[in-house]
N, C-alpha and C positions, 0 to 999 in steps of 0.2 A: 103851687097849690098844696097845703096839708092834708094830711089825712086828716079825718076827724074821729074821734076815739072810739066811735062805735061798728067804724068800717071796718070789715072782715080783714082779716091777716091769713097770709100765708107765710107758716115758720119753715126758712130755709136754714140748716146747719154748713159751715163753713168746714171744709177740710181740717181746718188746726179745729174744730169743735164751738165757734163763735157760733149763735144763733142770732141769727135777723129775722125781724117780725118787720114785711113787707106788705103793702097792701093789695090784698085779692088782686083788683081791677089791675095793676100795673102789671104783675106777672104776667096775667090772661093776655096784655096786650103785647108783653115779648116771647110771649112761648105759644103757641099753638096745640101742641101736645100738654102744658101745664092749665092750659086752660080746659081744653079736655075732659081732664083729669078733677077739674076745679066742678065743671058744671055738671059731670053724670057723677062725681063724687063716690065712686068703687074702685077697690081694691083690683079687679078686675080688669079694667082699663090697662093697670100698670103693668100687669103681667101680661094681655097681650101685646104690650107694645115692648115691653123685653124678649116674647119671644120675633116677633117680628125685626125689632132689631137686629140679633143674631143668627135668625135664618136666613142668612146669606153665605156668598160662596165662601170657597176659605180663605182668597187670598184676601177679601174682606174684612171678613172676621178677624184675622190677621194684623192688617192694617188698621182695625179697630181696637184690638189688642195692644199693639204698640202704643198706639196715638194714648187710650188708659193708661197706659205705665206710664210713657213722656209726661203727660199734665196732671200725672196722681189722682184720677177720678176711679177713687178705690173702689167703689159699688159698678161702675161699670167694668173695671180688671178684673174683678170677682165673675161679672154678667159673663165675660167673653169667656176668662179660662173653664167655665165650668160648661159653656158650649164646645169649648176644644175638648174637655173631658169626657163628656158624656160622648162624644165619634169617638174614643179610645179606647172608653168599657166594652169590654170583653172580647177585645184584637188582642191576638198577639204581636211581640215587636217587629217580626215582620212583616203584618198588616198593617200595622200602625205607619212603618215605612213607607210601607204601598201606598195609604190612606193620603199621606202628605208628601209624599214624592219624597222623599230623605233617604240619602244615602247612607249604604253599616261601613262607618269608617273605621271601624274594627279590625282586628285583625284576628283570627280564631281563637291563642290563647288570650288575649285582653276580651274575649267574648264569654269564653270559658270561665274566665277569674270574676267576670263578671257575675257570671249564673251562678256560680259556687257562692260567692261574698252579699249574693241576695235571691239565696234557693227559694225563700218564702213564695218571692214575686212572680217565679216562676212554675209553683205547683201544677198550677192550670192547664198547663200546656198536654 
C-alpha cells in the first residue's frame, strides 16, 4: 500500500546523514515511544524519556554505553557519557574510584607525574 502525498511524514536522519521521509502511521506502529512522542507532540516527552532512560544502575548505564559505541548511535553515546559525567562532577579521583569500583593502578610516582603534567585538573582538591 502507498502512501499518499498528503499523509504526515515523519523525517528520520540516517547516521552517514541520509534523510528518510517515512510515513507517520508506520513508525507509530513500530515504536511505541515514537509514537508517543508523534501524538502529545512536545519536546518534553523526549527529555523525559532520556532521562528515564539513563536513570538506571550503573552497570546498565554501562552496558548501554557500550551497546552506543558498538552500533554508533551517536545521540545516545552522547545521552549515556554525559550521565556518567554528571556522577563525576565534583568527586575527586578517589571518589570517582569509589563511585565506580575502580582500582588506582598507579603507582605513586606515575600518580605524582601525573598531578604535575595536569595541575589545572587538580586545583579543586
Amino acid at each position: 500500500m502507498a502512501a499518499s502525498d498528503d499523509e504526515k511524514k515523519v523525517r528520520l536522519r540516517s547516521k552517514d546523514g541520509e534523510v528518510f521521509e517515512v510515513p507517520e502511521k508506520a513508525m507509530a506502529a513500530f515504536s511505541a515511544t515514537i509514537k508517543g512522542m508523534i501524538d502529545e507532540g512536545d519536546d518534553d516527552t523526549l527529555a523525559r524519556f532520556d532521562e528515564e532512560l539513563v536513570g538506571v544502575d550503573n552497570d546498565t548505564l554501562f552496558d548501554l554505553l557500550q551497546a552506543a559505541n558498538f552500533l554508533g548511535i551517536d545521540k545516545l553515546l552522547d545521552l549515556t557519557c554525559k550521565a556518567v559525567a554528571e556522577q563525576m562532577r565534583g568527586r575527586t579521583p578517589d571518589e570517582i574510584r569509589e563511585k565506580f569500583h575502580s582500582v588506582n593502578d598507579y603507582t605513586k610516582e606515575e600518580e605524582e607525574d601525573v598531578r604535575h603534567e595536569n595541575s589545572w585538573a587538580f586545583d579543586r582538591e
